[in-house]
Phi, psi and omega in degrees: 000127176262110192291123216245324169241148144280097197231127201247141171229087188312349162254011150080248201244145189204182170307275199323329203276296190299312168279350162245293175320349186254304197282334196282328160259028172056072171257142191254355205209153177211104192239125175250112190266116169191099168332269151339304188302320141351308203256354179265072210319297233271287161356300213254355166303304151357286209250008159280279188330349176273337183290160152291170174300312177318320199256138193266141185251177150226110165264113135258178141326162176289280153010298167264022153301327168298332195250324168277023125338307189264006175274125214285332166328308185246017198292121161059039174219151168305123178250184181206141166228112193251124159261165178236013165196135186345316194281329153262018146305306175290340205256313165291340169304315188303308174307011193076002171291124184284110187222160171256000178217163196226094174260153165252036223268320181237109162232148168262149198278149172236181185311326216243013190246151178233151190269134169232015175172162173317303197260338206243114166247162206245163117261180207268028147291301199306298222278344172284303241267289168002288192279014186252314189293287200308342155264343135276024163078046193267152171259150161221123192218171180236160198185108151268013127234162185301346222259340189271124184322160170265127132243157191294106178317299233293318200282336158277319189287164196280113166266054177279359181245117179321157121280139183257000000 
């Protein structure tokens, strides 16, 4: 599988995922990175059904993302990987699943979290575990549909910390 987006959306596959995001990068495949979800046969039983028949789906774990790369299943289809929060973004990064862009399109906010676009709040774990991908030359930008500008985190979040 050539993973073509990562995208963390705290509502996992929804309207926005199936009518834009699935036809605008040609994803052949939708892989939901979700622990908890992973382990809830009903859950996820759910949220296959929303897929169409054509796109082949996967929930795994953040953990067993790494290995459906090497699945002969997905051998050469396009993918989409939806998490549902920044800290598995970073977790699939650490673990080395190889992807080159990051969309941000939904988080929900905590007490101790700042609002950066209408759907996204950051705290400032989200903006270190940011600036450590992005200096190593993950792109991250937010965007909740295609039809919408991308813009570039760097341009919002505080830069008072170099980039590298």
């Amino acid at each position: 599988m050539n993973i073509v987006l990562v995208r963390v959306d705290d509502r996992l596959i929804h309207g926005q995922i199936l009518e834009s995001w699935i036809p605008f990068i040609k994803a052949e495949c939708v892989v939901v990175a979700n622990d908890a979800l992973a382990g809830d046969q009903f859950q996820r039983a759910i949220l296959s059904m929303a897929i169409p028949d054509r796109i082949k789906i996967r929930i795994v774990t953040v953990e067993e993302t790494r290995v459906l790369t090497g699945d002969p299943e997905l051998s050469g289809l396009s993918g989409l990987v939806i998490v549902s929060s920044l800290l598995d973004a970073y977790r699939l990064w650490k673990a080395d699943v190889e992807y080159r862009v990051l969309n941000i399109g939904n988080m929900k906010g905590l007490e101790t979290s700042r609002q950066i676009s209408f759907s996204v709040w950051l705290s400032d774990e989200d903006e270190d575990m940011i600036r450590e991908m992005i200096s190593q030359g993950l792109a991250v930008n937010l965007q909740s549909v295609p039809r919408e500008r991308e813009i570039d985190i760097r341009t919002i979040i505080d830069m008072g910390k170099s980039w590298s």
